[in-house]
KEROTOR-502748 format. One record per residue (C-alpha): residue number from 0; x negated, y, z negated. Coordinates in Angstrom, 2 decimals. Layout:
// KEROTOR-502748
<pt num="NUM" xx="X" yy="Y" zz="Z"/>
...
END
This chain:
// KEROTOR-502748
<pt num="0" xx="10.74" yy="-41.75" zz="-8.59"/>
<pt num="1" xx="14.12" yy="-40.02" zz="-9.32"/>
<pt num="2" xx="14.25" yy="-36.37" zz="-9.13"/>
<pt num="3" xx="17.33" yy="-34.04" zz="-9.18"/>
<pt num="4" xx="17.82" yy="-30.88" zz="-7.24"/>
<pt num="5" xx="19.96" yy="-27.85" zz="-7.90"/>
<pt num="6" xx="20.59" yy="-25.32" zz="-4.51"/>
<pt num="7" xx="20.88" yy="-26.97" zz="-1.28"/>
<pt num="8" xx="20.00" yy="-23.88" zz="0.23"/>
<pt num="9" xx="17.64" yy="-23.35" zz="3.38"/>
<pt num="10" xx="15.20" yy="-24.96" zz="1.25"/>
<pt num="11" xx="16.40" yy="-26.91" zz="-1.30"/>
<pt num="12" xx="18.03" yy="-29.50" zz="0.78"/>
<pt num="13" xx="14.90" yy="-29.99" zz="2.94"/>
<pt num="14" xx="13.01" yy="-30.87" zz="-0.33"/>
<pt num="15" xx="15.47" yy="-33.43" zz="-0.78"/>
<pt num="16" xx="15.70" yy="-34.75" zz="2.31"/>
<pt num="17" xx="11.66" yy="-34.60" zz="2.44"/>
<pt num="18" xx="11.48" yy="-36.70" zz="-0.71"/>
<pt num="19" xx="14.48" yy="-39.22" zz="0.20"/>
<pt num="20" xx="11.77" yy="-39.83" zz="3.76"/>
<pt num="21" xx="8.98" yy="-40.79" zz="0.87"/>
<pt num="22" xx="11.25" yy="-43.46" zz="-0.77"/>
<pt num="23" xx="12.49" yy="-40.68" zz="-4.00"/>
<pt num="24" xx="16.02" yy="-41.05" zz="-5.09"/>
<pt num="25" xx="17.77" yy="-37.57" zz="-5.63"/>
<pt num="26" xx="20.29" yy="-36.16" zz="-7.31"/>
<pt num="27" xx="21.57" yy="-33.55" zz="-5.70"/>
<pt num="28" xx="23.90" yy="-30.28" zz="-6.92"/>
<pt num="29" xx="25.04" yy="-27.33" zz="-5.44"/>
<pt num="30" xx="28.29" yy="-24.63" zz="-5.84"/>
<pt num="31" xx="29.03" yy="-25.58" zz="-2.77"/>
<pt num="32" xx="30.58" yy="-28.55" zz="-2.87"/>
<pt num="33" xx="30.08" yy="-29.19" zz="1.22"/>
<pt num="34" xx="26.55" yy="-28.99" zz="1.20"/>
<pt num="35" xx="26.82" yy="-32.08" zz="-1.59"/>
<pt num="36" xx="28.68" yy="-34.05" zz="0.57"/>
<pt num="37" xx="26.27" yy="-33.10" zz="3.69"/>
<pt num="38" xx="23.56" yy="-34.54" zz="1.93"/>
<pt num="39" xx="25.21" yy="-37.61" zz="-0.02"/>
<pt num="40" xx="26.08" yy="-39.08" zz="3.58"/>
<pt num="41" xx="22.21" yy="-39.02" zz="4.12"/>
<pt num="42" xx="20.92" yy="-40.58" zz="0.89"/>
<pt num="43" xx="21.77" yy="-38.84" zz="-2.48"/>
<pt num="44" xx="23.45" yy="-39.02" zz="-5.14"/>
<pt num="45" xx="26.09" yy="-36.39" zz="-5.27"/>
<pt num="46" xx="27.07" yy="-34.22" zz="-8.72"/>
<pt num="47" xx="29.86" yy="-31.91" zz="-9.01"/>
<pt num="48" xx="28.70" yy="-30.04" zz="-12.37"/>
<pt num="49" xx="25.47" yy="-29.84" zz="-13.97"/>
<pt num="50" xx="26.64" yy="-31.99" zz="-16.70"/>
<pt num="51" xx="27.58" yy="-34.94" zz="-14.17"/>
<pt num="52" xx="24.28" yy="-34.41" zz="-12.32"/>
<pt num="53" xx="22.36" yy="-34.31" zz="-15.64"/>
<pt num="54" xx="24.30" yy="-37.59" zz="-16.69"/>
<pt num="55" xx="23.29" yy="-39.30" zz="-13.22"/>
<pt num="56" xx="19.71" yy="-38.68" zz="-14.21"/>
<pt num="57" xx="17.97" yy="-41.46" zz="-16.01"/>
<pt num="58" xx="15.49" yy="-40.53" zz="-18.72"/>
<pt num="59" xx="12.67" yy="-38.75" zz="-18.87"/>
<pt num="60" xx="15.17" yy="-36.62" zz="-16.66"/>
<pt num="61" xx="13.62" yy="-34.43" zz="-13.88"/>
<pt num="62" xx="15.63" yy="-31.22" zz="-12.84"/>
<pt num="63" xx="14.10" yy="-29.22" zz="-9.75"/>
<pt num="64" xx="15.86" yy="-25.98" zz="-9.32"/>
<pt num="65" xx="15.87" yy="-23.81" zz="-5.94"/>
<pt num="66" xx="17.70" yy="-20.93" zz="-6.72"/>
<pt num="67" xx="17.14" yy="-17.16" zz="-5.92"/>
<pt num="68" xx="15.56" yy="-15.44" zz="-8.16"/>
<pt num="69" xx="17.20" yy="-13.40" zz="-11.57"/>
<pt num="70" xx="20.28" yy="-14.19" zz="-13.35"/>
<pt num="71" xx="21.57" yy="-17.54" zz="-11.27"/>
<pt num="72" xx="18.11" yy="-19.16" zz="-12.28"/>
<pt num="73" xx="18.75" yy="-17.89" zz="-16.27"/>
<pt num="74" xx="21.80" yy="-19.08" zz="-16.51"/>
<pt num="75" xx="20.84" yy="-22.50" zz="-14.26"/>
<pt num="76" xx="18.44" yy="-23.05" zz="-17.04"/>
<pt num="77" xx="20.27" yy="-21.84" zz="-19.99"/>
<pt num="78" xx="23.06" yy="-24.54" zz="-18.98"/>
<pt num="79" xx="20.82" yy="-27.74" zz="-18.45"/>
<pt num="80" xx="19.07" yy="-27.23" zz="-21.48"/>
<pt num="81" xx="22.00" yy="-27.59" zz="-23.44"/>
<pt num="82" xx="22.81" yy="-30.99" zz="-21.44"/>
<pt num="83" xx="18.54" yy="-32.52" zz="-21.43"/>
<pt num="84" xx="16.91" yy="-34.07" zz="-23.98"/>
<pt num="85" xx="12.94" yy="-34.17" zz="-25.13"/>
<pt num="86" xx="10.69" yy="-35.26" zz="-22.53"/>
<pt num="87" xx="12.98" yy="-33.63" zz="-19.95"/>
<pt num="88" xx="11.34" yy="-31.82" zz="-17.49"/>
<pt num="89" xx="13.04" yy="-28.85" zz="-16.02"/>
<pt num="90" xx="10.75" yy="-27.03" zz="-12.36"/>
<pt num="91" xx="11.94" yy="-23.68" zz="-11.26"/>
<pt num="92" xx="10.68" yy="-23.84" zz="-7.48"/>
<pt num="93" xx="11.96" yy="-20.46" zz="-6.56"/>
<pt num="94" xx="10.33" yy="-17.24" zz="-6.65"/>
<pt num="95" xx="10.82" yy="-15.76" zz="-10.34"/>
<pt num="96" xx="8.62" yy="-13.67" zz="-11.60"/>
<pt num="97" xx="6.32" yy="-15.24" zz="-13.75"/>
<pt num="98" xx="6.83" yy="-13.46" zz="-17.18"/>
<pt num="99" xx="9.87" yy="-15.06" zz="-17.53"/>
<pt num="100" xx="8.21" yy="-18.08" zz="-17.09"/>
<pt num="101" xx="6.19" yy="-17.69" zz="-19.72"/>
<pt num="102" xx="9.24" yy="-17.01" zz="-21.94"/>
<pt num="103" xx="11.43" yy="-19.85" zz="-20.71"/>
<pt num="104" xx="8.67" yy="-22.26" zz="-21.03"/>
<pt num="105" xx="8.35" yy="-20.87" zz="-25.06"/>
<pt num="106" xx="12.12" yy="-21.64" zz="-25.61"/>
<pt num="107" xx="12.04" yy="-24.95" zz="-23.61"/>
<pt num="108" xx="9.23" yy="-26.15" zz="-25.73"/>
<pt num="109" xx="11.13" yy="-25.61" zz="-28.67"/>
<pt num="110" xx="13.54" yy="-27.96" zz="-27.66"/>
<pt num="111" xx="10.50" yy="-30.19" zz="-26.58"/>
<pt num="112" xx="11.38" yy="-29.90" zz="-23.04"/>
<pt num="113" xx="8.89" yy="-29.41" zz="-20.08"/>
<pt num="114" xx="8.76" yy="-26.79" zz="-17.65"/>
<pt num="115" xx="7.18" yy="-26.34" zz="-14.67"/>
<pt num="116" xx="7.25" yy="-23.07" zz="-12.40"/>
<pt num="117" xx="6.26" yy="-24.13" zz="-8.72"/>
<pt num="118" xx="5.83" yy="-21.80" zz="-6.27"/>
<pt num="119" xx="6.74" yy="-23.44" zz="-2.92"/>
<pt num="120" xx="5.73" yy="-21.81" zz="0.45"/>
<pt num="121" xx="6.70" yy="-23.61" zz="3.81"/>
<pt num="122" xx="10.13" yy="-22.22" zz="4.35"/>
<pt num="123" xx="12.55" yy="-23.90" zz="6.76"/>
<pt num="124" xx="9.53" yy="-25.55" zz="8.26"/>
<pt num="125" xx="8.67" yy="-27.43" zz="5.32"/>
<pt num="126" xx="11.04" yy="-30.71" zz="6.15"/>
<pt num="127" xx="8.27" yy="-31.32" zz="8.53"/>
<pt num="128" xx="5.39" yy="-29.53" zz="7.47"/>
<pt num="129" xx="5.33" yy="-30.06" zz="4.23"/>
<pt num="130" xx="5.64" yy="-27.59" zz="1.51"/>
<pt num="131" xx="2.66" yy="-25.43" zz="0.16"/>
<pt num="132" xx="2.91" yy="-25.73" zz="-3.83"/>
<pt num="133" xx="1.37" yy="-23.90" zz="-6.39"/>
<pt num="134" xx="1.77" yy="-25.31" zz="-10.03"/>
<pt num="135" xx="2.53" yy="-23.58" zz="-13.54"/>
<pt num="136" xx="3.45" yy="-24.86" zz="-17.01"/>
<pt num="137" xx="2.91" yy="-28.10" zz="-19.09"/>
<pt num="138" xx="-0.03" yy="-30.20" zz="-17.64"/>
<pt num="139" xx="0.89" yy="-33.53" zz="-18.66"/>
<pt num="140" xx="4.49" yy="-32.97" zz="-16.66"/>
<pt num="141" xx="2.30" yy="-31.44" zz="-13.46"/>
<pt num="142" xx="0.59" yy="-35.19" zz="-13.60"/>
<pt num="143" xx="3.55" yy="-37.09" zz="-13.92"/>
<pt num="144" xx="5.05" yy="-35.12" zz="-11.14"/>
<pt num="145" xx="2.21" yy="-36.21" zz="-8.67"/>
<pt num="146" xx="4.34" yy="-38.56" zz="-6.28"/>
<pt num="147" xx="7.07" yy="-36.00" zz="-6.29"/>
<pt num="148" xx="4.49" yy="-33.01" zz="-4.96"/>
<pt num="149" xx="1.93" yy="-35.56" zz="-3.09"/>
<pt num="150" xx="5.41" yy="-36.14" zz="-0.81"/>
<pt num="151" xx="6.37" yy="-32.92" zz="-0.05"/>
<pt num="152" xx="2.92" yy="-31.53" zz="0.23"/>
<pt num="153" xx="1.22" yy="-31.14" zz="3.88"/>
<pt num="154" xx="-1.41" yy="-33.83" zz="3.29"/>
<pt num="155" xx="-4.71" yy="-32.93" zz="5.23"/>
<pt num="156" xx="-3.26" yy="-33.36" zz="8.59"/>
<pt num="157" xx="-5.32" yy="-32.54" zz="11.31"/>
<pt num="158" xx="-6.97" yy="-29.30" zz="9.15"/>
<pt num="159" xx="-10.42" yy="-30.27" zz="8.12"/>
<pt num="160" xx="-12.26" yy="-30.59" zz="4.89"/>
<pt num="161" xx="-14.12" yy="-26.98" zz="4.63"/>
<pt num="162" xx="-17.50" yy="-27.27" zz="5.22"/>
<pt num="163" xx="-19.72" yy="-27.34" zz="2.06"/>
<pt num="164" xx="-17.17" yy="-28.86" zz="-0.03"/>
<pt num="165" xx="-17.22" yy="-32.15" zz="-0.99"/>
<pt num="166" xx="-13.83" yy="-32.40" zz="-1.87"/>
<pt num="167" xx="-10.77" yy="-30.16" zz="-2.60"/>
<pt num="168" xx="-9.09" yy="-32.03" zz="-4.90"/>
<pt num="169" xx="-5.33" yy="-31.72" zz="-4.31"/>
<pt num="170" xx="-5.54" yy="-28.31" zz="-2.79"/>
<pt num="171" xx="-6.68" yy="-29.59" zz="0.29"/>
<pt num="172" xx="-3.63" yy="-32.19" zz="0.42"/>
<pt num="173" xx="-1.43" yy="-28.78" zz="-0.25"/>
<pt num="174" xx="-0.95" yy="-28.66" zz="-3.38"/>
<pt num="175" xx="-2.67" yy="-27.37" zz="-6.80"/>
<pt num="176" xx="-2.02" yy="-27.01" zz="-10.89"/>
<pt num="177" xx="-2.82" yy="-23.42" zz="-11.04"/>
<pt num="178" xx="-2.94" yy="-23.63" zz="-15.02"/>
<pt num="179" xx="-0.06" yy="-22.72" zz="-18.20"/>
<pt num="180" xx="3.32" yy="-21.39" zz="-17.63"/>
<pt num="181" xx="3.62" yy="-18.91" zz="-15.03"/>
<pt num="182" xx="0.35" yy="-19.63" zz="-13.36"/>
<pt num="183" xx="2.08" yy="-21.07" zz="-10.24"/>
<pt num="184" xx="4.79" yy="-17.98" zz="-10.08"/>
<pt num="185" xx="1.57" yy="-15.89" zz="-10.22"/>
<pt num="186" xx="-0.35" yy="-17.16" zz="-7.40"/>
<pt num="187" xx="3.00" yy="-17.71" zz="-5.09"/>
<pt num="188" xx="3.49" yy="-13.72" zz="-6.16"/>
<pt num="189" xx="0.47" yy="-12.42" zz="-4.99"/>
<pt num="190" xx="0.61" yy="-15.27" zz="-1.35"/>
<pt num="191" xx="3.50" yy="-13.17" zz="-0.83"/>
<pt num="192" xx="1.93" yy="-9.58" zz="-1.42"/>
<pt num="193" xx="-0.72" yy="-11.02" zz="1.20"/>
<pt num="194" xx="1.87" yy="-11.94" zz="3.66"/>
<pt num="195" xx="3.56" yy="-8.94" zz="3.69"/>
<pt num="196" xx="0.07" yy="-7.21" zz="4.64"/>
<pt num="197" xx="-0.43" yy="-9.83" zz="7.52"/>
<pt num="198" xx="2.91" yy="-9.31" zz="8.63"/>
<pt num="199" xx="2.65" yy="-5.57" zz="8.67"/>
<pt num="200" xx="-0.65" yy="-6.07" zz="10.47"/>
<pt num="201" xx="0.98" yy="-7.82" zz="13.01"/>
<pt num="202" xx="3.77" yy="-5.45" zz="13.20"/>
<pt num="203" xx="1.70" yy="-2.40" zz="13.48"/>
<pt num="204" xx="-0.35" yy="-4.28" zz="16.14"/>
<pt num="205" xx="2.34" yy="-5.09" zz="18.38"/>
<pt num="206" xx="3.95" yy="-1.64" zz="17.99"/>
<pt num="207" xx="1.09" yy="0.09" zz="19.46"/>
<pt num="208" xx="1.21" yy="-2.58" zz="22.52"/>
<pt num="209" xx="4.20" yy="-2.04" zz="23.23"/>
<pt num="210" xx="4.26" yy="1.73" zz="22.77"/>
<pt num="211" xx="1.53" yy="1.83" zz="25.49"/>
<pt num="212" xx="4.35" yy="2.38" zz="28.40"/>
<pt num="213" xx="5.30" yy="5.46" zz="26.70"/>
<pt num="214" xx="5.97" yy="8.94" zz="28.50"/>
<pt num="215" xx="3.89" yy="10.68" zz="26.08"/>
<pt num="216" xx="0.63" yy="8.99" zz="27.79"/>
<pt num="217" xx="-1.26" yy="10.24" zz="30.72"/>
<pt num="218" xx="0.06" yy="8.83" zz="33.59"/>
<pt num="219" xx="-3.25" yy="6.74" zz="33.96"/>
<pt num="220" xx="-3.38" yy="5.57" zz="30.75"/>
<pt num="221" xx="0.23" yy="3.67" zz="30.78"/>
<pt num="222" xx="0.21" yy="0.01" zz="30.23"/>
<pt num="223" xx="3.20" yy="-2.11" zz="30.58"/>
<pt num="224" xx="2.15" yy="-4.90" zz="28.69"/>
<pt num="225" xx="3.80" yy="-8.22" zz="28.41"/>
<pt num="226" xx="3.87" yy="-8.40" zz="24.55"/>
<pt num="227" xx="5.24" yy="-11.84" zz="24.89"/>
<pt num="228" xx="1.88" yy="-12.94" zz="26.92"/>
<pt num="229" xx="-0.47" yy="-11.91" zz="24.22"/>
<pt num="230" xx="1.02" yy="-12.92" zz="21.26"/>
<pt num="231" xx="0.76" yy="-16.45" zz="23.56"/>
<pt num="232" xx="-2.36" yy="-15.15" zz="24.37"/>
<pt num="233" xx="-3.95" yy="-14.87" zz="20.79"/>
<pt num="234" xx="-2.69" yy="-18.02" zz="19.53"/>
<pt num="235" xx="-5.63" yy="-19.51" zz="21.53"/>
<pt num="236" xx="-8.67" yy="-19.00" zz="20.41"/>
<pt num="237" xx="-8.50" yy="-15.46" zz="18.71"/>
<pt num="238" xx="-10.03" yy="-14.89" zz="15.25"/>
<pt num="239" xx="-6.49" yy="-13.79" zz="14.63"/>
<pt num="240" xx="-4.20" yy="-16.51" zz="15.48"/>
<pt num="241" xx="-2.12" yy="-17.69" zz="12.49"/>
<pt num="242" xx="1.31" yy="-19.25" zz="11.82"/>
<pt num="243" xx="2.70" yy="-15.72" zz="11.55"/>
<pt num="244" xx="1.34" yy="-15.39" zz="15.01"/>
<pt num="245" xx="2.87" yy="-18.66" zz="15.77"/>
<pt num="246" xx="6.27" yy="-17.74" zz="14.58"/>
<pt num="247" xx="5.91" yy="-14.11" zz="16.40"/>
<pt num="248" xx="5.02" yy="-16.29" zz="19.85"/>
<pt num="249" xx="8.15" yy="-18.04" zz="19.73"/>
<pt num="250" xx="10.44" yy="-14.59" zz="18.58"/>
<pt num="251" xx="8.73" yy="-12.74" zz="21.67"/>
<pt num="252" xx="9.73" yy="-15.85" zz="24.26"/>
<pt num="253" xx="12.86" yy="-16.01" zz="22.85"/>
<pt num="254" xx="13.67" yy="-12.43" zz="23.11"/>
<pt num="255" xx="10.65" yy="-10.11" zz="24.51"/>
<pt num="256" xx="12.76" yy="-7.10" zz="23.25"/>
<pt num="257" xx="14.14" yy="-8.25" zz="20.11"/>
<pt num="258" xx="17.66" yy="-7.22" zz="20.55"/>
<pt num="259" xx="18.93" yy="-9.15" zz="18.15"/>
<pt num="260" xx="17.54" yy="-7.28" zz="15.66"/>
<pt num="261" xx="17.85" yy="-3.93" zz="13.82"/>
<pt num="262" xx="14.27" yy="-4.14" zz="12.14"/>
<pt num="263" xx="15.93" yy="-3.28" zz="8.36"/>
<pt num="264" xx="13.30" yy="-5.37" zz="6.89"/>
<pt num="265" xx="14.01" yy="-6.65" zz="2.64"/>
<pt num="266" xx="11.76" yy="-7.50" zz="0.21"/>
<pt num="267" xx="12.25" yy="-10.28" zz="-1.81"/>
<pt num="268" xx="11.14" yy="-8.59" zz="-5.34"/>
<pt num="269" xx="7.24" yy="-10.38" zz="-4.96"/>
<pt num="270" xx="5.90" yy="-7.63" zz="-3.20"/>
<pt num="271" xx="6.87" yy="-5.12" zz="-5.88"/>
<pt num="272" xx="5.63" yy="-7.30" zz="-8.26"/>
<pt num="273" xx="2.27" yy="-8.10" zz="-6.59"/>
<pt num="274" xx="1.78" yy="-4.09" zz="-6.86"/>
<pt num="275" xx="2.41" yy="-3.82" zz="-10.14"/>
<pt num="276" xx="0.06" yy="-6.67" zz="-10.89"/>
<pt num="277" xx="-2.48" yy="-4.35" zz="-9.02"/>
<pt num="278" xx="-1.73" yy="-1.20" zz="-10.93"/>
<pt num="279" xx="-2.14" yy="-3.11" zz="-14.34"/>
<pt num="280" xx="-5.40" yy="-5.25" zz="-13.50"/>
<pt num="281" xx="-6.65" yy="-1.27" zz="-11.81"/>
<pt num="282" xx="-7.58" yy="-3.13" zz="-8.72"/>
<pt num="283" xx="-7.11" yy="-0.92" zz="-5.73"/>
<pt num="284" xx="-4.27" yy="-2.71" zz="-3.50"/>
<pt num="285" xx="-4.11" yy="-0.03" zz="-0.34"/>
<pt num="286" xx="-3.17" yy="-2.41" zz="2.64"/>
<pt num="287" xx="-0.63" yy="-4.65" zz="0.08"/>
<pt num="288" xx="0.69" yy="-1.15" zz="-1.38"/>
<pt num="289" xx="1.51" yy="0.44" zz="2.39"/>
<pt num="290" xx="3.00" yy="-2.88" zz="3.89"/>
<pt num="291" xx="5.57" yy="-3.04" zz="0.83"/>
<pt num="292" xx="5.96" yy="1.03" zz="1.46"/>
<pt num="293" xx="7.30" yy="-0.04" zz="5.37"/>
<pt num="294" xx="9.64" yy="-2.20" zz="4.09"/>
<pt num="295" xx="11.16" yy="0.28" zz="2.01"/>
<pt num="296" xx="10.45" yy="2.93" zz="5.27"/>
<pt num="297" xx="12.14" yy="0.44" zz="7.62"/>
<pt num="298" xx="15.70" yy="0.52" zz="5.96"/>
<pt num="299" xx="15.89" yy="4.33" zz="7.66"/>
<pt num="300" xx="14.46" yy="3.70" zz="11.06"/>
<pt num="301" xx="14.35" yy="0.45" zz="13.52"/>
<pt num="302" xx="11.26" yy="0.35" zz="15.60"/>
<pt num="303" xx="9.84" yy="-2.29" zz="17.25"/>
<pt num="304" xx="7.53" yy="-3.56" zz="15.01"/>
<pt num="305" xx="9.79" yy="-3.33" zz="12.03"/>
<pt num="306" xx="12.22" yy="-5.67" zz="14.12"/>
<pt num="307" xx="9.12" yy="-8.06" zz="14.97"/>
<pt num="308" xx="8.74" yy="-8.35" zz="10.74"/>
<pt num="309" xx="12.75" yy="-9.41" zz="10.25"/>
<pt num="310" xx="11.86" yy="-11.37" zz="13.44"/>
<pt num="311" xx="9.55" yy="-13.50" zz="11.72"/>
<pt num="312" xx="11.29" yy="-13.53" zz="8.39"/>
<pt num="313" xx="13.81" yy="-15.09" zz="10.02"/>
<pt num="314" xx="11.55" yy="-17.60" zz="11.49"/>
<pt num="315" xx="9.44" yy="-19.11" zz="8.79"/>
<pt num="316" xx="12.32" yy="-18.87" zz="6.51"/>
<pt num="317" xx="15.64" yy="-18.33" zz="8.16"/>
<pt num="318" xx="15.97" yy="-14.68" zz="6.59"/>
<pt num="319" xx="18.97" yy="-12.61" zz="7.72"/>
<pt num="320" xx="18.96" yy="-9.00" zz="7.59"/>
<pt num="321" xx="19.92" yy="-7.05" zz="5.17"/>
<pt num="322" xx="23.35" yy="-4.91" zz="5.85"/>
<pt num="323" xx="23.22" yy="-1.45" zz="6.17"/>
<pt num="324" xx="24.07" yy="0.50" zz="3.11"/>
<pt num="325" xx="25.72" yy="2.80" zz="5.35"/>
END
């Protein structure tokens, strides 16, 4: 199947790459015009404007975009609807918030053009991994999209079918049509509210380890614990070993003290929005609430476990801090 992709960004030109490996053809643009070239020498089909790239398409045309969030995305949109036709299918795989889903989907339709909103989780991992999707928008595009996610999904690997089901569907291959526009943006939203609890969890945890050396102790009741050995340690076997914990493993052998970073932890927007969510359905959201609270604490202080959270940002999905607004 032929697919085109807009942002060859950390993720965007794995998904490319990912579906090239499955036998896709893609169509690849960017603003950079390097990261074009990169990936024309392994496969694709280069564009230098949107309307080239929509012209390289052949009908119905397939546009997935993997942008940041907010006015680049609009516009992104705005632009190749005035280039595709009806039956066009345009997929927003980044993180918007899923209200404006709901609208662009409304003024796509009008033009009798499908839209999908896909929330992808799998970060720079994903070229191997596979990518985690969650689906929004038009049903009958979701379906004839299935080659396009079945490649870039996970598959069911070496993770078994959970007992007591018969089957999963495609959730258990990694990927699922959550239901109308904004569906998909809705359940990536509130993933991410959940990971920023875990991650806190994790932070919190490790913070107390590795405050147990401190002077403020008794003298008999200082530890100096190898925080590098138990995050190793709890990947085996522990009710608590994860990917995060995965990710924080390799951050801790790489650098036990985390020197290379400041801890000035962002938040992508998600969080927020997963709170809000909260507040408006009244259900209480206390851990989800305080872990989104850090990150906003953590841009005036830099302790260990707020470094351990950019640490792992940076590891699932190549996050950089944030610069000081100082």
């Amino acid at each position: 199947m032929q697919i085109g992709i807009i942002g060859l960004g950390r993720m965007g030109g794995n998904i490319a790459r990912r579906l090239m490996r499955h036998g896709h053809d893609c169509v690849a643009f960017d603003a950079r015009p390097s990261a074009v070239d990169e990936l024309a020498k392994e496969g694709a089909t280069g564009a230098r404007s949107l309307e080239e790239f929509v012209g390289k398409l052949d009908p119905p045309r397939i546009a997935w975009l993997m942008l940041p969030a907010g006015e680049i995305t609009e516009s992104t949109v705005a632009q190749l609807a005035a280039f595709m036709q009806p039956k066009d299918i345009i997929i927003d795989g980044g993180n918007s918030f899923y209200r404006d889903d709901v609208r662009r989907a409304r003024e796509l339709a009008a033009k009798r053009i499908s839209y999908l909103d896909v929330g992808t989780s799998g970060g720079v991992w994903g070229l191997e991994r596979g990518y985690c999707m969650m689906i929004g928008g038009d049903a009958a595009a979701a379906q004839h999209l299935d080659p396009i996610f079945s490649a870039l999904a996970p598959g069911m690997g070496e993770i078994a079918r959970t007992p007591g089901r018969q089957s999963a569907g495609t959730a258990e291959r990694g990927y699922l049509y959550c239901g109308p526009a904004g569906a998909g943006h809705f359940v990536k939203m509130i993933h991410n509210g959940i990971e920023y609890g875990l991650m806190e969890a994790y932070a919190e945890g490790f913070e107390i380890l590795e405050q147990a050396a401190s002077q403020a102790r008794a003298p008999d009741e200082r530890y100096r614990l190898n925080v590098a050995d138990i995050a190793e340690l709890w990947r085996r076997g522990s009710v608590i070993s994860s990917w995060l914990l995965d990710l924080t493993a390799i951050a801790l052998a790489e650098d036990p003290e985390l020197t290379a970073y400041g801890g000035r932890v962002a938040d992508s927007g998600e969080g927020r929005w997963t709170v809000m969510a909260a507040i408006e359905a009244g259900v209480p959201s206390d851990v989800l609430s305080a872990a989104l609270y850090a990150r906003f604490r953590s841009r005036g202080e830099s302790q260990f476990g707020n470094k351990l959270i950019s640490a792992m940002r940076n590891k699932f999905g190549g996050h950089v801090e944030p610069k000081s607004d100082g």
